[in-house]
Every structure is written in C-alpha cells, then in structure tokens.
N, C-alpha and C positions, 0 to 999 in steps of 0.2 A: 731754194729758200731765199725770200730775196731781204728779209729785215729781222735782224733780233729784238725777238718780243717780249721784255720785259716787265714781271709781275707789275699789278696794281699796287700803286702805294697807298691809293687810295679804296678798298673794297667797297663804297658805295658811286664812283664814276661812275655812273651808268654810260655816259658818253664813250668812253674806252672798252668798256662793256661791249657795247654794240657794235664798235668798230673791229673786237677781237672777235667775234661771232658772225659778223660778216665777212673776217677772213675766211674763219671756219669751214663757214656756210661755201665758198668759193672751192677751196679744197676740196670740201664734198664733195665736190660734181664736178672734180677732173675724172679724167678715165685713166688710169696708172695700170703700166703696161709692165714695168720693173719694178721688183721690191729686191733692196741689199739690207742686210742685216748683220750685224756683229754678231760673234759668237759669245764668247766670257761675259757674264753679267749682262747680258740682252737677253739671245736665244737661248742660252744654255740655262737648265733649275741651277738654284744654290749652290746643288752638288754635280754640276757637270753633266747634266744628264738632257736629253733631248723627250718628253713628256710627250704621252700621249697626245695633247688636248693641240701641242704646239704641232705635231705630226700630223694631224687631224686638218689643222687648218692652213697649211703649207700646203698640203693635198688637195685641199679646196681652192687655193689661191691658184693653182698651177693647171688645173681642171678649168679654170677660168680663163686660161689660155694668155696669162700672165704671167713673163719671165719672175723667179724666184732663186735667189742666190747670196751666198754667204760673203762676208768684208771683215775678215781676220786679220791681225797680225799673226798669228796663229801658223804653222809651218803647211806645205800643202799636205805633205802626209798624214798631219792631224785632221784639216780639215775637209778633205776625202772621206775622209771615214763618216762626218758628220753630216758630211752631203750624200753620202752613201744612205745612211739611215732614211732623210727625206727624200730621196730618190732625184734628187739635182743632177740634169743631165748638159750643165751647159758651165761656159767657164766660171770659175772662181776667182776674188780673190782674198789671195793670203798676203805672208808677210808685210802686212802694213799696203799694200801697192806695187811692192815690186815683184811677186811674181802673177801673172793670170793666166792659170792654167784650164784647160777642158778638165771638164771632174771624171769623163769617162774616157775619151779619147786619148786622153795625156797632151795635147798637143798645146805647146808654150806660144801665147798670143802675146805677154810683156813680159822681158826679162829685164831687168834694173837694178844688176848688182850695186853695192857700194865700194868703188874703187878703193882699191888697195891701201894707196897711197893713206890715204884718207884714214879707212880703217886700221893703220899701225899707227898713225899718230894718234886715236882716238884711245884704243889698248892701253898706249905708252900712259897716255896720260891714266887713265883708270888706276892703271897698275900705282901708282904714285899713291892713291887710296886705301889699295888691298878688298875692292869691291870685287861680286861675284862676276863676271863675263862669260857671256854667250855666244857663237857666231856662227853662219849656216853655209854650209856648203854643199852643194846637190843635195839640196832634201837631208840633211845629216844635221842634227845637231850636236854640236863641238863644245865640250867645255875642261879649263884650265886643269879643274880639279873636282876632285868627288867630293861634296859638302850640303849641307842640311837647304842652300836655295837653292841649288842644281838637283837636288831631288826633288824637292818643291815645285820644280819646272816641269820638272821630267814629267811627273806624276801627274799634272795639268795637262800637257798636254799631249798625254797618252803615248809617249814616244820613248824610244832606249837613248839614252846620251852617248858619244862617246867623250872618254877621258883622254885629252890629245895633251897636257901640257901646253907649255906656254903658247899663246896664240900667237906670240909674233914673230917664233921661229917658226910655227906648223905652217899658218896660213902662206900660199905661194901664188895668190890670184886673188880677186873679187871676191868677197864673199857676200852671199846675199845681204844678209844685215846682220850686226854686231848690238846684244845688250848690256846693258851693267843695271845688278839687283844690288839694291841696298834701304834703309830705311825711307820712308819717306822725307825728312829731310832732309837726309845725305843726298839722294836722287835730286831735290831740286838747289841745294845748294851748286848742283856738279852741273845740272842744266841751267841755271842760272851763270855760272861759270865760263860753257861750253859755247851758249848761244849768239854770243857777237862774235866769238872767233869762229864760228861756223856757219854764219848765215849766210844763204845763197848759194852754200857749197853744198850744206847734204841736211837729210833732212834729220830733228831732233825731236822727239816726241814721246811724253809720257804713256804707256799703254794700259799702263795700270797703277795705282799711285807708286810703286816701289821697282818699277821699269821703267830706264831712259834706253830708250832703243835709236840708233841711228842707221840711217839708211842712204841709198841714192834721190838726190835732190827732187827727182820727181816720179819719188814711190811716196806716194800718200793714197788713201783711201779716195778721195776726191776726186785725182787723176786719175785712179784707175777706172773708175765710175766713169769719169765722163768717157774713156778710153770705150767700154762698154755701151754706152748710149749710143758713141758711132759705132759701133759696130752690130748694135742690133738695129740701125737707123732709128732710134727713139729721143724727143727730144726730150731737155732737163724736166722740164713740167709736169712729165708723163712718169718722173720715177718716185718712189718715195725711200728712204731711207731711215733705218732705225737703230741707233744707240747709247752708250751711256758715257763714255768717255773722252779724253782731248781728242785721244789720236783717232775719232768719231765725226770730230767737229767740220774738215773743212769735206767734207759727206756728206753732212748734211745740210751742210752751206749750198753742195754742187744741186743736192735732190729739189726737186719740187714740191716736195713732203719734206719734212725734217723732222723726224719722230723721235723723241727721248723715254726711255724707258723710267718709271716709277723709282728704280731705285739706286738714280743718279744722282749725282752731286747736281748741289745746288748751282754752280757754276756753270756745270752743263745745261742743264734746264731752263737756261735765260736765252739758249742759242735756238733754243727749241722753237716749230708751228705749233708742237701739241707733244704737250707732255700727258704719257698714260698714268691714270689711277694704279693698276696693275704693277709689278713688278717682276723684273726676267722674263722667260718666257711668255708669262700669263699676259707681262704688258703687250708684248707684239702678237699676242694673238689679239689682243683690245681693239690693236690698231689694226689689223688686217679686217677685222670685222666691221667696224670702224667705215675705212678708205674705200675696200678692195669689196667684200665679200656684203654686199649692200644690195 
C-alpha cells in the first residue's frame, strides 16, 4: 500500500472521486497471489466463530491456487486450530510476528523472542500499576494470577492458562511476548508512557483497545509478511492484506492491498485502499470476492 487515503471532506469532489476509483480500478487488475488476514474482529463472527460463508470462500480463494493465511497476535496453538478449520497448509503467523510456524508440519521459519532483559524491566514496571500480565513461553500461556481478564483471555483464545506467579521470578529466558490488560485508558496512558523509553528497542503495540502487548523489535505483522513474500518468491504488489486494528497497520502498509474491515475504527480506516461495507468476517469475504475470486 503505497498512500493513506483519506475520506472526502468534500462528498461532491468529483476530481478526487475519480482519482480514488482509478486507484480502485488498478487494484482490480492486480493478480494476488497472497492473502494475510487477522483473526479477532476480521476473520472471526462476533462470537469467535469461523462461518460457513467465510469457509466457503477461503476454499475458493485457495482452489484458485492462491496462498491463504492467518496474521494473529493470537498464540500458535490457538491459531492452528483456526487454520485447521480452513484447512491452511502452509506457514502462519501469530504472536504479532514473532512466531511463523508451518500450520501442519510444525516446523519454526521465525523465531523472535522478546529478550529477557527487556521483558523484566517491562513487568517491573507494569507491576508498579497492579495491571493484569501475560507472557508466552513454548506455546504456553503464563499468568501472575487467576482473575476475571485472565479468564477473559483464556476464553478468547481457546486456550488453558497456567497460574505461575510472579513473572519475574518464573520467567528464566525470552519469552515470546509479554501483555498488560487494563482499561482502555489505563492501556494508553502506560503506552504513551512506555513509548520513548522503548523505541527502537522492542516493539509496543495495541492489539486490542485494552492490550499493550510488547514484543521483539522486529515481530510485527509487516515483517513477517514481507518475511513470507520471500519466501513464497511473491512480490508486495501481488499480496493483499486484511484488518481492523493498529497492530494491523504496518500489514497493511507492507501489502499491496490494504483491506480494512467494516467494523474498524475510524482511525484505522484512513490507513485503508478499500475499506469493506461488511463487517468481520462477512467484510473479508466482500473483499476476496471483490480482489481474488473475480
């Protein structure tokens, strides 16, 4: 995606009009060879669920002999299961970027812990709050204590927690990435806080409005993308990408599509080539029918 395209202020431009419809019209007639998509509020219904109509047309996209694949922060063992459903036989990724694993082979293509170091001073500081913390270790997710967003988490994303106690005696290595849940503007008070003393070093990015998740400085969705592009030999232009949130954004920046789902923030939707009518998964069936299945 190469320009953020910002609403009409004026809805009778026709001059702007025509220039966003000539982009349009250009997109059309790429030939996209990769499609990444988000899981939580993209691919997924309302209620977590992967929909016939979206099964249907993943099927199609793939039958088309065009890569299809998930871009989770999401742990891989959750989203295995959801690549299982569509029947995705090639890498994934999760945790934000830092891991991309084969969804059937298991075998590790990026691994991108968040150094240690990094992550007890990150803890320490949280702790100072009393916010809820997350943090992964082999596919495991770890938390302080048993409490109403820890089960909240769990229960999203299909997974058992373990109850380890304090994370900055347990942890004794990298662990993949470290969250902190808390209201939404507790979350950006603390990223607002966090972000000059951690730039450059690792990465910070909200996943959801009430997750500040930190990771290894070059696990984003983006890099892993382009990670995939060489490695299926496809250039940017040829992928499209689709979804609704920041930790979304520099994805769809990478893609040559830049798809936003319906029922995105406003925010997001300004970073967008083409923002869908639809919402969740109905929007990314919009767009695959749309780009892809044409």
């Amino acid at each position: 995606m190469q320009h953020e395209k910002l609403p009409a202020e004026n809805p009778d431009n026709t001059l702007k009009a025509c220039q966003e419809n000539r982009h349009l019209d250009t997109l059309d007639k790429r030939e996209y060879k990769l499609v990444a998509v988000d899981l939580d509020d993209t691919l997924l219904s309302r209620d977590l669920q992967v929909t016939g109509r979206v099964r249907k047309a993943v099927a199609a996209v793939r039958a088309a002999g065009v890569y299809f694949t998930v871009s989770t922060g999401r742990m891989y063992k959750s989203a295995v299961r959801i690549a299982g459903e569509l029947g995705i036989g090639i890498p994934l990724i999760t945790y934000q970027g830092a891991l991309v694993k084969n969804s059937l082979s298991g075998e590790v293509l990026v691994d991108r812990p968040l150094p240690l170091a990094y992550a007890r001073e990150i803890i320490a500081r949280v702790h100072q709050y009393g916010y809820h913390l997350n943090a992964y270790l082999d596919d495991r997710l770890l938390m302080e204590r048993d409490d109403e967003a820890g089960r909240r988490y769990a229960a999203i994303a299909g997974v058992e927690a373990e109850v380890v106690g304090d994370l900055l005696e347990y942890l004794d290595r990298d662990p993949t990435k470290v969250i902190a849940i808390a209201k939404e503007p507790l979350i950006d008070r603390l990223k607002n806080e966090l972000d000059p003393l951690y730039e450059g070093k690792i990465t910070v990015s909200k996943s959801k409005p009430y997750f500040l998740e930190f990771a290894h400085i070059e696990a984003t969705k983006g890099q892993a993308l382009a990670f995939l592009a060489s490695f299926f030999d496809i250039k940017r232009e040829e992928i499209m990408a689709v979804g609704d949130s920041y930790n979304d954004l520099d994805m769809l920046e990478y893609a040559g599509l830049g798809v936003v789902v319906g029922n995105a923030r406003e925010e997001i939707k300004k970073f967008a080539d083409y923002v869908t009518t639809a919402s969740y998964g109905d929007g990314v069936v919009e767009a695959l029918e749309k780009f892809i299945l044409v």
